[in-house]
N, C-alpha and C positions, 0 to 999 in steps of 0.2 A: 498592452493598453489597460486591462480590468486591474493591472496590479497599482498603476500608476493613478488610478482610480482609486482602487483601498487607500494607497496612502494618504491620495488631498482629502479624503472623506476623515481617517483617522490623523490629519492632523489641523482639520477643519474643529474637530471635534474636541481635541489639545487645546488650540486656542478659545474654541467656547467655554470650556471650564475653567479655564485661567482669570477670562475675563468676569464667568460668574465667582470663582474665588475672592478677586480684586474686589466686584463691587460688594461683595459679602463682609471681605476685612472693612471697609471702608465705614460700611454700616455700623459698625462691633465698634470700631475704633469711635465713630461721635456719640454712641450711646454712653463708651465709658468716658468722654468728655464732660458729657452733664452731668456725671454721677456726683454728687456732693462729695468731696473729700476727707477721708477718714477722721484725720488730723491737720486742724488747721490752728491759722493764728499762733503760731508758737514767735514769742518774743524770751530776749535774754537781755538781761540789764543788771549793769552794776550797780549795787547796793552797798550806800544811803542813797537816795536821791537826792542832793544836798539842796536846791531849790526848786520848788514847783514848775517853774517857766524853761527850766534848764532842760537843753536837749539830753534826749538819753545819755548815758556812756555804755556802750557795747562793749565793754570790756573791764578786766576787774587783775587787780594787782593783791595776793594773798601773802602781804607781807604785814602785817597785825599792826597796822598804823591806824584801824577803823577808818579808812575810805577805801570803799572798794573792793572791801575783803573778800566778798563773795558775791554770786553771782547768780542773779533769781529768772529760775526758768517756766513760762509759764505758754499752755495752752490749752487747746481743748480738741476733746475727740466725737464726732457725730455716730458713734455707735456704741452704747454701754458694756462693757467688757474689763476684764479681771487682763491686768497688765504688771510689767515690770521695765520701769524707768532708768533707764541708763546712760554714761557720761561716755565716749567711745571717741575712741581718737579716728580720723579720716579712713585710716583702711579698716578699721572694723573691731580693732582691739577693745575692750573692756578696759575703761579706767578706773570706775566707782560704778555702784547701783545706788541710784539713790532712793528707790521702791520697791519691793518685789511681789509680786502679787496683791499689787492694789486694787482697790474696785474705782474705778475710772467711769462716771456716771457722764451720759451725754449731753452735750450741749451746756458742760458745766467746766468753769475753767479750773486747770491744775495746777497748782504753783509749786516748785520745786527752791530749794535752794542748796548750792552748789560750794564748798569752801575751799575750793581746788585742791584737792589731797585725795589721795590715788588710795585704793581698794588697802595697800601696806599700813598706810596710815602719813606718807609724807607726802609733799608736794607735790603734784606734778608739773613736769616740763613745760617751758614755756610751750605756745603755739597758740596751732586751732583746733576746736574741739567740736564732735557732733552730736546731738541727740539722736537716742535711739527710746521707740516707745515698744514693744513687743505685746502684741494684745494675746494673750493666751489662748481664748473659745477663738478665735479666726484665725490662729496659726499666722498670725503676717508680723511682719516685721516694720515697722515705718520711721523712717531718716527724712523730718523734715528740713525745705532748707532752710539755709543761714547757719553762723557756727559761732560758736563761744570761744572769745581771745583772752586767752590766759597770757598778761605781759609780768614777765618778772621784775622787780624793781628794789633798790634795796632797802630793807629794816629803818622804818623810821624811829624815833624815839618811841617807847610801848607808852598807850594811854590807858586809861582805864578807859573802856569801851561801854562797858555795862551789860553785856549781850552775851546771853547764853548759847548754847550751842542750838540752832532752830531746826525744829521739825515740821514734816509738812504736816497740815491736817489730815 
């Protein structure tokens, strides 16, 4: 009987800490709900905008016909940090860097742009593509969502475009 005793007491005591566990993650888990998010707002748009009033195009065709060529990535991050901006395909691959050790000031927007052309110097494959922002001093990695559509299309007649190769500021 005293043994059958130890056990309901030690496993009385099993489920009181489970319980106080649960409600502790629970707590942890709404605190980092409110947290402000590191990286927010991040939009990707094909460029020119060709009318004001016209819905975006989420997508960009880099076949040198000057619509569309390329493709303007822009957000912003809530904590100032030394970063390196990057074009990454779905599983994690490295396609281009478009920044390396930039200084990424907070609560200020970053604009990137994008000419679809992979780290070698050509094209890359059609598809879908993800941002990746690496902040240096926090060691974090941040993939936010939505993704950039690279459609291929073919070679229109070449125009003079008038547009130099663009850097961010």
């Amino acid at each position: 009987m005293p043994r059958r005793r130890a056990e309901a007491r030690a496993a009385a005591l099993v489920f009181a800490l489970l319980v106080l566990a649960t409600v502790a993650a629970f707590a942890y888990a709404q605190r980092l709900k409110r947290d402000p998010l590191v990286l927010d707002k991040a939009t990707y748009v094909g460029v020119p905008q060709l009318h004001p009033n016209a819905a975006p195009v989420h997508s960009f065709t880099p076949n040198g016909d000057c619509r569309f060529d390329e493709v303007r990535i822009r957000f912003r991050v809530t904590k100032s940090d030394h970063g390196t901006v990057q074009v990454v395909k779905p599983g994690g691959r490295v396609v281009v860097t478009l920044a390396r050790d930039r200084f990424l000031k907070r609560y200020h927007f970053h604009t990137f742009f994008w000419d679809g052309r992979r780290r070698g110097g050509g094209i890359a494959a059609p598809g879908r593509y993800k941002l990746r922002v690496k902040l240096l001093g926090q060691e974090r990695n941040l993939v936010p969502p939505g993704t950039i559509h690279l459609h291929r299309s073919p070679p229109r007649p070449a125009k003079a475009c008038g547009r130099a190769s663009r850097q961010a500021p």
